[in-house]
VOMIVO-355840 format. One record per residue (C-alpha): residue number from 1; y, x, z. Coordinates in steps of 0.1 Angstrom, whole numbers, plus 2048, in hexadecimal, padded with zeros to 3 digits. Last residue first. Example, Ala and Ser with C-alpha at 12.3 -4.5 7.8 and 13.67 -1.06 7.14 Angstrom:
residues 2
+--------+-----+-----+-----+
: drenvo :  py :  px :  pz :
+--------+-----+-----+-----+
:      2 : 7F5 : 889 : 847 :
:      1 : 7D3 : 87B : 84E :
+--------+-----+-----+-----+
END
This chain:
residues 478
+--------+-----+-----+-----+
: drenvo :  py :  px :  pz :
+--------+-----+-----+-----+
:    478 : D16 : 5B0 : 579 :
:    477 : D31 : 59C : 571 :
:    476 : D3A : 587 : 553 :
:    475 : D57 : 577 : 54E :
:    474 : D57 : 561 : 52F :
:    473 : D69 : 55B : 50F :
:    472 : D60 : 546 : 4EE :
:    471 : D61 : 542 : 4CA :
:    470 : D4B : 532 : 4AF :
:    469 : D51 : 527 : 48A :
:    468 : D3B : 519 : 473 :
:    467 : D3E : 510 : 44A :
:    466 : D35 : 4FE : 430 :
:    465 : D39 : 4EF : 40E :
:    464 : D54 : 50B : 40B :
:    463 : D74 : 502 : 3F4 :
:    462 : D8B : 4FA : 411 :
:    461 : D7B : 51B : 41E :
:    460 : D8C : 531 : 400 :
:    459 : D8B : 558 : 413 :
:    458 : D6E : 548 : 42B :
:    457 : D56 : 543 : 40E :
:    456 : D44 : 567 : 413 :
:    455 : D3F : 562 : 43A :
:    454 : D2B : 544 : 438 :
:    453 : D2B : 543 : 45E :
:    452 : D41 : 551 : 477 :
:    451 : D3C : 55C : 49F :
:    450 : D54 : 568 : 4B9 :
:    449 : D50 : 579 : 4DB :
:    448 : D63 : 583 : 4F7 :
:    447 : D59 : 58F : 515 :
:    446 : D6D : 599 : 535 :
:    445 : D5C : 5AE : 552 :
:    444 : D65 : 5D1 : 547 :
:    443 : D71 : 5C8 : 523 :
:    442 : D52 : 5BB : 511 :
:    441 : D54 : 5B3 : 4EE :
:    440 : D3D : 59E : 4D6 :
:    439 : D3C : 59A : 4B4 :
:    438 : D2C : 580 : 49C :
:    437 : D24 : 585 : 478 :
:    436 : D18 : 568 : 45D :
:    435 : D0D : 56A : 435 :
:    434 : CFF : 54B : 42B :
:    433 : CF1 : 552 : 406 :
:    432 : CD9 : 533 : 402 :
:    431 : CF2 : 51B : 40F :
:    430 : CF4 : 4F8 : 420 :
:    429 : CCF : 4F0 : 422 :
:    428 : CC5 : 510 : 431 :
:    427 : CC1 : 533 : 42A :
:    426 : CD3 : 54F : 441 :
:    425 : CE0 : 56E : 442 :
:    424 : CEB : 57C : 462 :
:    423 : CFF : 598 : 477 :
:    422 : CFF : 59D : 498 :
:    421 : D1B : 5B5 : 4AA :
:    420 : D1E : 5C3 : 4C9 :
:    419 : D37 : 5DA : 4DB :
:    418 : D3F : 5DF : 500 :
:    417 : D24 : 5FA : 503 :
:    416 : D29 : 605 : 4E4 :
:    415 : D1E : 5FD : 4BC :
:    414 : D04 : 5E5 : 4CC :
:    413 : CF0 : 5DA : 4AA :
:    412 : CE7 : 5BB : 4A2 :
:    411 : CD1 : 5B3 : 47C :
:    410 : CC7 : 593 : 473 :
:    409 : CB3 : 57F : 45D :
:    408 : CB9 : 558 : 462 :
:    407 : CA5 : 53C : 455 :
:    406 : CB0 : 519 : 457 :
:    405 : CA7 : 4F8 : 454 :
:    404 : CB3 : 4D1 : 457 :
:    403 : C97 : 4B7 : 459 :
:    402 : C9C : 497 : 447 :
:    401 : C98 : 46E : 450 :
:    400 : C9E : 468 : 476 :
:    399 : CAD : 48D : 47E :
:    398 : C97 : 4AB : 486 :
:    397 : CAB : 4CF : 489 :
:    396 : C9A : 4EB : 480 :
:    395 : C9F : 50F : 482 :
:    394 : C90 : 52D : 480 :
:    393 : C98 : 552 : 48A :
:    392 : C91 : 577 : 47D :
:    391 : C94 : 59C : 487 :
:    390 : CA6 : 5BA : 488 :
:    389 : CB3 : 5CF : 4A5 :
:    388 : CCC : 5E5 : 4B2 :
:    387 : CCE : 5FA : 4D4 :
:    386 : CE4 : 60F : 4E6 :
:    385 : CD4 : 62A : 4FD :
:    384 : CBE : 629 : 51B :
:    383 : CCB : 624 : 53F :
:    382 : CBC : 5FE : 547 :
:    381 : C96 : 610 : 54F :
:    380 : CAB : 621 : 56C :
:    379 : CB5 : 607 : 57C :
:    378 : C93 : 5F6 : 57A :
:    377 : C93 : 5D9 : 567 :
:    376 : C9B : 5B2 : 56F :
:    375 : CBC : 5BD : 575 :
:    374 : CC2 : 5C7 : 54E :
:    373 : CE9 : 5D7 : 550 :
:    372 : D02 : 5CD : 53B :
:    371 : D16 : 5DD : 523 :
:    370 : CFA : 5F1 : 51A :
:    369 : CF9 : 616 : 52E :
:    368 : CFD : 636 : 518 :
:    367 : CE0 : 64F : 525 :
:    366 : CD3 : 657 : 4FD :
:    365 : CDA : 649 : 4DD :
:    364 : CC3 : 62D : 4CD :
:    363 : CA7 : 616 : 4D4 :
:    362 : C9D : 5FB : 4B9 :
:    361 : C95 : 5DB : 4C2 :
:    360 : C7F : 5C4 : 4AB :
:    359 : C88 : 59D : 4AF :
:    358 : C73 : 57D : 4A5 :
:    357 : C82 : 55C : 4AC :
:    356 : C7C : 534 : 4B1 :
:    355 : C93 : 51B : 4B0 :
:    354 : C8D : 4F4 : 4B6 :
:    353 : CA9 : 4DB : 4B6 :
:    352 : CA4 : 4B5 : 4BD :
:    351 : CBE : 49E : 4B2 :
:    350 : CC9 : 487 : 4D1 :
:    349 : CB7 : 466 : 4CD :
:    348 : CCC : 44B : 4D2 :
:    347 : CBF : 429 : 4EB :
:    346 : CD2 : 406 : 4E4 :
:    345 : CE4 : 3EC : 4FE :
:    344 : CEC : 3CE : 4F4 :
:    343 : D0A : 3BA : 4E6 :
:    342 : CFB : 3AD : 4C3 :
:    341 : D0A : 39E : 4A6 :
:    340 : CF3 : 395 : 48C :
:    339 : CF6 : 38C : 46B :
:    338 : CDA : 374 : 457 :
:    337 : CE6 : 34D : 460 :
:    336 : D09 : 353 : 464 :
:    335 : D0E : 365 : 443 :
:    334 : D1A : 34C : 42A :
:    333 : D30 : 33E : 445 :
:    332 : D4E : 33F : 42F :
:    331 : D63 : 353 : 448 :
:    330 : D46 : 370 : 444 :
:    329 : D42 : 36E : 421 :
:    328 : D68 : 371 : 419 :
:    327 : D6C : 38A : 430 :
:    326 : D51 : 3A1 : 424 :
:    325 : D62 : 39A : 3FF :
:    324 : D84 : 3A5 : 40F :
:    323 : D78 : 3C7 : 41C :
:    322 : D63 : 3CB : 3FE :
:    321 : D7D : 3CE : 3EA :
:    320 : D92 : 3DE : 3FE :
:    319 : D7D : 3FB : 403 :
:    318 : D7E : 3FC : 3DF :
:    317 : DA2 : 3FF : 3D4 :
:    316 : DA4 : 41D : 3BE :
:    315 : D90 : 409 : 3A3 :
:    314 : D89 : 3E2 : 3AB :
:    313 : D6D : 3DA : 3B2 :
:    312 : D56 : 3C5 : 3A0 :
:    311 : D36 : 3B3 : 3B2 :
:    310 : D27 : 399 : 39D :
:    309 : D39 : 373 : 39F :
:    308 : D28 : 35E : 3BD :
:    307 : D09 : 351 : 3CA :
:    306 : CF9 : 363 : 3E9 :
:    305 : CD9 : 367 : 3F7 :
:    304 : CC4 : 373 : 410 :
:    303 : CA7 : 37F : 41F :
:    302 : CAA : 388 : 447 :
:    301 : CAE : 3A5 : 45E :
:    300 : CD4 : 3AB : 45D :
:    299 : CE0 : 3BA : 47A :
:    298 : D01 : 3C6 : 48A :
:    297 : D00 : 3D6 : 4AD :
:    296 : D20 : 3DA : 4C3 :
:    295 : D20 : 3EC : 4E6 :
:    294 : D3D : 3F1 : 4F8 :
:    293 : D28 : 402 : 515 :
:    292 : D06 : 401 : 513 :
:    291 : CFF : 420 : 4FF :
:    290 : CDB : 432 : 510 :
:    289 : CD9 : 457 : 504 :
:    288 : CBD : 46C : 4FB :
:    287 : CA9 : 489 : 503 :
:    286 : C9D : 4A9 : 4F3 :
:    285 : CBC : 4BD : 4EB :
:    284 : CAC : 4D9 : 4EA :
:    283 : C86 : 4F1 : 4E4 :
:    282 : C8B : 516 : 4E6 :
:    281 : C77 : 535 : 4D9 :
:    280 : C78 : 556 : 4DD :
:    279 : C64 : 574 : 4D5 :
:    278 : C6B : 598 : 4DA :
:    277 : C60 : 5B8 : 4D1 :
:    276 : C68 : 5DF : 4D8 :
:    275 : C57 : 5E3 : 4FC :
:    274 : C3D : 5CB : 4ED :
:    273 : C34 : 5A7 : 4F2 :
:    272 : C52 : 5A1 : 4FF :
:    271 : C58 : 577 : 503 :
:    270 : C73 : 564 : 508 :
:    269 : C72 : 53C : 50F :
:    268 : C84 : 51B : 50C :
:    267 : C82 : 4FB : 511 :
:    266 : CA4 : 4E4 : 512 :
:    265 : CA5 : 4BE : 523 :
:    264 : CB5 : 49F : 522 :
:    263 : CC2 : 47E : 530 :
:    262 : CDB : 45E : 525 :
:    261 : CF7 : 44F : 530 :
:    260 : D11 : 433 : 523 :
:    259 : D24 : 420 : 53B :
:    258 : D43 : 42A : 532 :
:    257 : D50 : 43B : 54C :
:    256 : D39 : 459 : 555 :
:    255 : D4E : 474 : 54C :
:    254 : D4E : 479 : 523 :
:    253 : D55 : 450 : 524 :
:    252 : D79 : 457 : 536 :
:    251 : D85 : 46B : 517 :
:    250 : D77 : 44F : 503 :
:    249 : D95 : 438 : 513 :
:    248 : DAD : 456 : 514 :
:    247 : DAA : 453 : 4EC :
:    246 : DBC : 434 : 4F5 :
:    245 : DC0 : 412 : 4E1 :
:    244 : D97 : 410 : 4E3 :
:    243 : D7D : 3F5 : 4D6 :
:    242 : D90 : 3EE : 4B7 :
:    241 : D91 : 3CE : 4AD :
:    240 : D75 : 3B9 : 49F :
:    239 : D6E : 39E : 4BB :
:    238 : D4F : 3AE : 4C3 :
:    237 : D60 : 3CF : 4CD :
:    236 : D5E : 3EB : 4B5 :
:    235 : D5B : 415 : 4BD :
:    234 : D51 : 418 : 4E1 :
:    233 : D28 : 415 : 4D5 :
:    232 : D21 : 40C : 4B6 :
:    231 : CFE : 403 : 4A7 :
:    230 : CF8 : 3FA : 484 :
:    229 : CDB : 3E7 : 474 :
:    228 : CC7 : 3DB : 457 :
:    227 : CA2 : 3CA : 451 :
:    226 : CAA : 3BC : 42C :
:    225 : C8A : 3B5 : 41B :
:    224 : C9C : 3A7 : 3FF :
:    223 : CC7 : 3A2 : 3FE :
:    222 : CC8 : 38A : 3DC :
:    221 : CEE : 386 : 3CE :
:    220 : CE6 : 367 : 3B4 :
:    219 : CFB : 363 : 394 :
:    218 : CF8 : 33E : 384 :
:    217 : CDE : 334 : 36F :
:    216 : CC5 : 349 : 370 :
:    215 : CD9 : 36D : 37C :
:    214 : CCE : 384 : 395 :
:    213 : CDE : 39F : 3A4 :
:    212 : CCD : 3B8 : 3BA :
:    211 : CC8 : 3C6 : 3DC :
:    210 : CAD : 3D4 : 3F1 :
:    209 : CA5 : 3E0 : 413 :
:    208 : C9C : 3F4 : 432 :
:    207 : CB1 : 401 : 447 :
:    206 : CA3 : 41A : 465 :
:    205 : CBF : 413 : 47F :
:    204 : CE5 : 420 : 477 :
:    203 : CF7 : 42F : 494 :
:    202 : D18 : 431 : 4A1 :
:    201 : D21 : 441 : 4C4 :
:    200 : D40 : 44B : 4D7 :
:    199 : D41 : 455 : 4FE :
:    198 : D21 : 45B : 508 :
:    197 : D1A : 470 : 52C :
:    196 : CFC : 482 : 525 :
:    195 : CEB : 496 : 544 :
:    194 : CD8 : 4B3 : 539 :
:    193 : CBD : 4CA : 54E :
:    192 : CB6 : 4E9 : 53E :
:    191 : C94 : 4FE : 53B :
:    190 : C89 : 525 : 53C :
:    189 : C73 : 53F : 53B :
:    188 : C71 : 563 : 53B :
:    187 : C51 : 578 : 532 :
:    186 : C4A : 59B : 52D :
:    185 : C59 : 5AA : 549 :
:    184 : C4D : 58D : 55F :
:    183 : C52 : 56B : 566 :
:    182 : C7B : 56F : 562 :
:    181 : C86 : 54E : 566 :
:    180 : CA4 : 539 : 559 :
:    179 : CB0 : 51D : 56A :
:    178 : CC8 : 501 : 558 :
:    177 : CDF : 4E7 : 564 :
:    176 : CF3 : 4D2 : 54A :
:    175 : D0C : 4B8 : 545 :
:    174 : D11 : 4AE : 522 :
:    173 : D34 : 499 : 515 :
:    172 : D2F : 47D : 4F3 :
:    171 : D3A : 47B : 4D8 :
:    170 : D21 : 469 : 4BC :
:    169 : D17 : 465 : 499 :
:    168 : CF8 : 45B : 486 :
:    167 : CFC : 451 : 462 :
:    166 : CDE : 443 : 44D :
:    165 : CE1 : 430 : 42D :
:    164 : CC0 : 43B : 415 :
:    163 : CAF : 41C : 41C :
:    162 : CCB : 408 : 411 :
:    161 : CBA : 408 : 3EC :
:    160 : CCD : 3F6 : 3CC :
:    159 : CB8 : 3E5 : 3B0 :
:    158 : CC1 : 3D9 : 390 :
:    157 : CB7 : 3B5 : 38B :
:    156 : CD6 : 3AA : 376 :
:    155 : CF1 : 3C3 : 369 :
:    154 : D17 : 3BD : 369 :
:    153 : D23 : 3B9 : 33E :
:    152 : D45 : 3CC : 341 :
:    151 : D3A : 3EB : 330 :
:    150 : D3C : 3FC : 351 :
:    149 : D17 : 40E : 355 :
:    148 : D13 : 402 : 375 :
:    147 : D23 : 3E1 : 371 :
:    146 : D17 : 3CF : 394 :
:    145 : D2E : 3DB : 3A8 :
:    144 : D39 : 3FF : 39E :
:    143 : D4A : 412 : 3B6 :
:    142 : D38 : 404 : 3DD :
:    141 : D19 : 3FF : 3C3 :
:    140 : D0F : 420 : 3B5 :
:    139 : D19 : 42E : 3DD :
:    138 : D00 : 415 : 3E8 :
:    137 : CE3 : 420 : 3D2 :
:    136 : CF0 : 446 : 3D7 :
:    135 : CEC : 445 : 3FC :
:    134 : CF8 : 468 : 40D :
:    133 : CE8 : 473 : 42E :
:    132 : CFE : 475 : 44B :
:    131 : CFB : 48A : 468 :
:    130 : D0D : 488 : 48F :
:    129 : D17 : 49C : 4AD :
:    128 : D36 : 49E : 4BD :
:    127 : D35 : 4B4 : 4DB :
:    126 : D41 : 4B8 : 4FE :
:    125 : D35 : 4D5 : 518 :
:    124 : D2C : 4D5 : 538 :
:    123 : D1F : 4F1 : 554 :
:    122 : D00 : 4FF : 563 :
:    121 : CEC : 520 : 564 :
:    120 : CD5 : 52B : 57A :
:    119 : CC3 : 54D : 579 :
:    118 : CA2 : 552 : 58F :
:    117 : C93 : 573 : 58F :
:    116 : CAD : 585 : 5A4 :
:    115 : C9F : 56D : 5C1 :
:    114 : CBE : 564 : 5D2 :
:    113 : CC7 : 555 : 5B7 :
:    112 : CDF : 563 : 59B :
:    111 : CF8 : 54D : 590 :
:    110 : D08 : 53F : 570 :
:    109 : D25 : 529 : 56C :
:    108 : D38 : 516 : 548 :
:    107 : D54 : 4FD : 547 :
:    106 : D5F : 4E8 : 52E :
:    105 : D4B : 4F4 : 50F :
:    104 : D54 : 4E6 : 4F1 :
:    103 : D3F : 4DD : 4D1 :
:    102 : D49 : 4D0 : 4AF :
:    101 : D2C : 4C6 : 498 :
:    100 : D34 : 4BE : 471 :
:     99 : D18 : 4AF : 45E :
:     98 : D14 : 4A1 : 439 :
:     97 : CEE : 49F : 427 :
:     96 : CE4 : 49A : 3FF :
:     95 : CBE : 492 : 3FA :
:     94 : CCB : 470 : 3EC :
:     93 : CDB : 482 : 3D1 :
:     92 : D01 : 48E : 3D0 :
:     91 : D13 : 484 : 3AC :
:     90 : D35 : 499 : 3B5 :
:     89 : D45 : 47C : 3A9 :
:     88 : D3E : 465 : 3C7 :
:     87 : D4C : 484 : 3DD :
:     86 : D70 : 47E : 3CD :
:     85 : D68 : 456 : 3CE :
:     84 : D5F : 456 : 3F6 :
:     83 : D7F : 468 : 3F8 :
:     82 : D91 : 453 : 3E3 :
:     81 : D85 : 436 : 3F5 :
:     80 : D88 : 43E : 416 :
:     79 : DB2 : 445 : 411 :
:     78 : DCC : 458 : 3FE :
:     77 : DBA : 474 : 3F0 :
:     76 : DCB : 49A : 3E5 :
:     75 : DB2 : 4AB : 3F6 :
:     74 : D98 : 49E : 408 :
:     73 : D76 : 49F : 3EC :
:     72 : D78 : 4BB : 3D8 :
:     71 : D91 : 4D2 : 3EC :
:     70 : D81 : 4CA : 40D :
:     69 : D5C : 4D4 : 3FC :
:     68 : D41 : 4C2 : 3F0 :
:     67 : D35 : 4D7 : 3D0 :
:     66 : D1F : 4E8 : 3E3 :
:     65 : D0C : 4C7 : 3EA :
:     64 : CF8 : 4CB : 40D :
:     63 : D1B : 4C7 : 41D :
:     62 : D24 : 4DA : 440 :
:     61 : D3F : 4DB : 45B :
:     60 : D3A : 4F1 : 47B :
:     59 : D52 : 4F2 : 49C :
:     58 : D4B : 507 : 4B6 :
:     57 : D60 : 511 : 4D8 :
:     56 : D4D : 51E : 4F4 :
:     55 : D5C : 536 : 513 :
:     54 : D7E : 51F : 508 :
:     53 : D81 : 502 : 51D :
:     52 : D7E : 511 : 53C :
:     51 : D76 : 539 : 53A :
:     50 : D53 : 53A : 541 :
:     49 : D49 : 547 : 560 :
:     48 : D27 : 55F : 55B :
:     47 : D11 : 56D : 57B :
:     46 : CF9 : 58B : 580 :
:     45 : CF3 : 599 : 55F :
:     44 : CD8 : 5A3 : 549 :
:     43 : CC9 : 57C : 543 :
:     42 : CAF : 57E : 52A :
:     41 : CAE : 558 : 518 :
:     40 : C9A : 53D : 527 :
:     39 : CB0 : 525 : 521 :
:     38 : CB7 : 528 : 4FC :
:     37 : CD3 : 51A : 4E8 :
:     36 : CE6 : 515 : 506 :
:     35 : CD6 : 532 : 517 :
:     34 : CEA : 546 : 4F5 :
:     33 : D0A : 53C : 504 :
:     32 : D07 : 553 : 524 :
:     31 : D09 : 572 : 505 :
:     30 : CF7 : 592 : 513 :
:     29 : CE5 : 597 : 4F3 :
:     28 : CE3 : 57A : 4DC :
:     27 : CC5 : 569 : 4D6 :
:     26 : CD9 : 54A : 4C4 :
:     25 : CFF : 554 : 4C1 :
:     24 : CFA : 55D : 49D :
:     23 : CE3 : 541 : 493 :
:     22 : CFB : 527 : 4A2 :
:     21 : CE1 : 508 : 491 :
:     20 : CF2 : 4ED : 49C :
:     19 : CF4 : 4D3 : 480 :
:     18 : D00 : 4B9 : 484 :
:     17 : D2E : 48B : 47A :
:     16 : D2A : 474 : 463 :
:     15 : D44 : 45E : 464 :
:     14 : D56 : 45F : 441 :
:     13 : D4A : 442 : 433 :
:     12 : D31 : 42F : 44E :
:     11 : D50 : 436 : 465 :
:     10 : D69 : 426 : 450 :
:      9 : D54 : 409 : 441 :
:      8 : D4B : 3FF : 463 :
:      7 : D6E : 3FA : 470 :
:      6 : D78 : 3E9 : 44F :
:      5 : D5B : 3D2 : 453 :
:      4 : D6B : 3CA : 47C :
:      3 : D8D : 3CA : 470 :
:      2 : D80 : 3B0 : 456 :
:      1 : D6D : 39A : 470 :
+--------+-----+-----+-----+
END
């Protein structure tokens, strides 16, 4: 049962794994990534191939606390608990959220129909997906015990929260099919079909609970209104060990091995209001996934209590601490009447994402053609100069207790007719001076296009609370 605590400890500690807010690639011209983001995107081309395994490449990282950086926190430790004690010192709040999202696209197609007016898309793409929220009650006691204010004298009837502990984590491969319709020439629509195949999973439930020392005559541990619980999926067998000696073994999950499968959906729509204006909107990620394979649920549900010295750990050696007190319980029997071990199956959520956008287009030049050509126009409409515009997006994100945000003011401009650039600025939890640019370049039927975030902590990223990177190549034909 030790490996098994141990196990927990580790992925509870430094497991939460977001965000994915791409607010450069999101309403990006003549991008096939951008019906990712939003299915009923304008299509101005006649089919897309993704280069395999590198048309989409992301990865994003992100702390709330701009002091949390890799040079705060990472370097220079030697283990869980001088990491935990680097960001520990930092003082977060409860308000205080961790994500890192890494996405890659396997293989990406896009057709015309038969009917110009029909676009379909499919393809699959693997991702690890997760959040964390800090929990300063439990944080105060995995460093201090019971002597908070360490003048040796551990404190009686203090109260510690577990409500704030909630990570959500996951790896998992999506298989997608998407159609986009042009309704009119105001009006396209679109929606995606998702197919989740899980391959790593851990989850906290909504915890609820209370702890605190008392002393009468003896010290009492009291655990009140506890109503805890953690599922795991591929990570822990029952017996404690680790559920996989392979990374080949997840590698199977991504493609239907493992048992664990779930279904979803993305909404989306674009709308011209005006010859210069244009509204989208897109709602994804809405579905779930069903973890049955290599499933193992912890829960504690009941009062309890538990008589023994106050909680001291030792400095520099925490994890250890509480490594061999859990053991200690566990062999002892002093939890067999109030922890749960569980084999079932258990539903996740995937975290909804809803963007929205306003865009002004401004026409300049004279008879130089865009990079692309708009078939759901008249040739000759498709002839008129370069264009820029301005405009605006939103963002939210809905996790189990917080909301993350964003709003993006941006500026894209086609500099050719292989040549287009976006810049952004952008508010959000993360950063109120988010400075990001994305380019794209189209070399007869080659594109390439890449995207960065944060722009002005790039020169010293170890010492960036956050940061997002995006790269890809397709073949793009008209």
């Amino acid at each position: 049962m030790r490996k098994e605590f141990q196990y927990l400890l580790f992925f509870l500690s430094v497991g939460f794994c977001s965000a994915q807010n791409m607010e450069i690639l999101y309403d990006f011209d003549e991008l096939p990534q951008t019906l990712m983001l939003n299915p009923g995107s304008e299509i101005s081309y006649d089919s897309h191939w993704g280069i395999p395994l590198l048309s989409n490449l992301h990865i994003e990282f992100g702390a709330s606390n701009q002091n949390v950086t890799y040079n705060n926190i990472v370097n220079g430790s030697n283990g869980i608990s001088d990491i935990l004690r680097n960001i520990y010192d930092e003082q977060p709040s409860s308000d205080d959220i961790y994500t890192i999202t890494q996405q890659l696209e396997v293989f990406s197609v896009g057709l015309r129909l038969k009917n110009p007016d029909h676009y379909l898309s499919f393809g699959m793409y693997q991702k690890m997906d997760g959040f964390a929220r800090y929990p300063p009650d439990l944080m105060d006691l995995f460093f201090n015990g019971n002597d908070q204010n360490g003048d040796g004298i551990p404190e009686t009837n203090q109260d510690f929260k577990v409500s704030d502990l909630n990570v959500v984590g996951e790896l998992l491969s999506v298989w997608h099919l998407g159609l986009s319709k042009t309704v009119n020439e105001n009006l396209t629509l679109g929606a995606r079909l998702k197919i989740y195949s899980g391959g790593l999973s851990l989850q906290t439930k909504s915890n609820e609970g209370v702890y605190f020392l008392e002393n009468s005559v003896r010290f009492i541990h009291q655990f009140q209104s506890m109503n805890l619980g953690i599922n795991s999926s591929g990570l822990i067998n029952n017996d404690g060990s680790r559920a996989f000696d392979d990374p080949l073994d997840v590698f199977s999950n991504l493609f239907f091995g493992g048992g664990n499968y779930g279904l979803g959906m993305d909404l989306g729509f674009t709308y011209r209001p005006g010859n210069s204006i244009v509204l989208t909107g897109s709602i994804v990620d809405l579905g779930f996934v069903n973890y049955s394979g290599t499933v193992t649920t912890y829960e504690i549900k009941e009062d309890f209590q538990i008589v023994d010295d106050p909680f001291s750990p030792t400095p520099g050696a925490e994890s250890t601490y509480w490594s061999d007190l859990w053991t200690g319980y566990y062999d002892a029997g002093l939890l067999d009447n109030v922890l749960d071990t569980i084999s079932s199956s258990y539903m996740q959520l995937r975290p909804v994402n809803v963007h929205a956008s306003f865009k002004k287009i401004l026409q300049r030049g004279g008879n130089s053609r865009p990079a692309f050509r708009n078939v759901s126009c008249p040739d000759n409409e498709s002839r008129g100069g370069l264009e820029s515009s301005y405009g605006a997006q939103l963002y939210a994100e809905f996790r189990p207790t917080s909301t993350l945000w964003a709003i993006t003011g941006f500026y894209s401009r086609e500099f050719s007719k292989a040549i287009h650039a976006k810049f952004t600025y952008t508010v959000d939890r993360f950063s109120y001076y988010n400075i990001g640019i994305g380019l794209s370049a189209s070399i007869n039927r080659f594109n390439l296009f890449i995207a960065a975030d944060n722009l002005l902590a790039l020169p010293t990223v170890r010492d960036s609370n956050y940061q997002s990177f995006q790269l890809g190549m397709n073949v793009i034909i008209n």
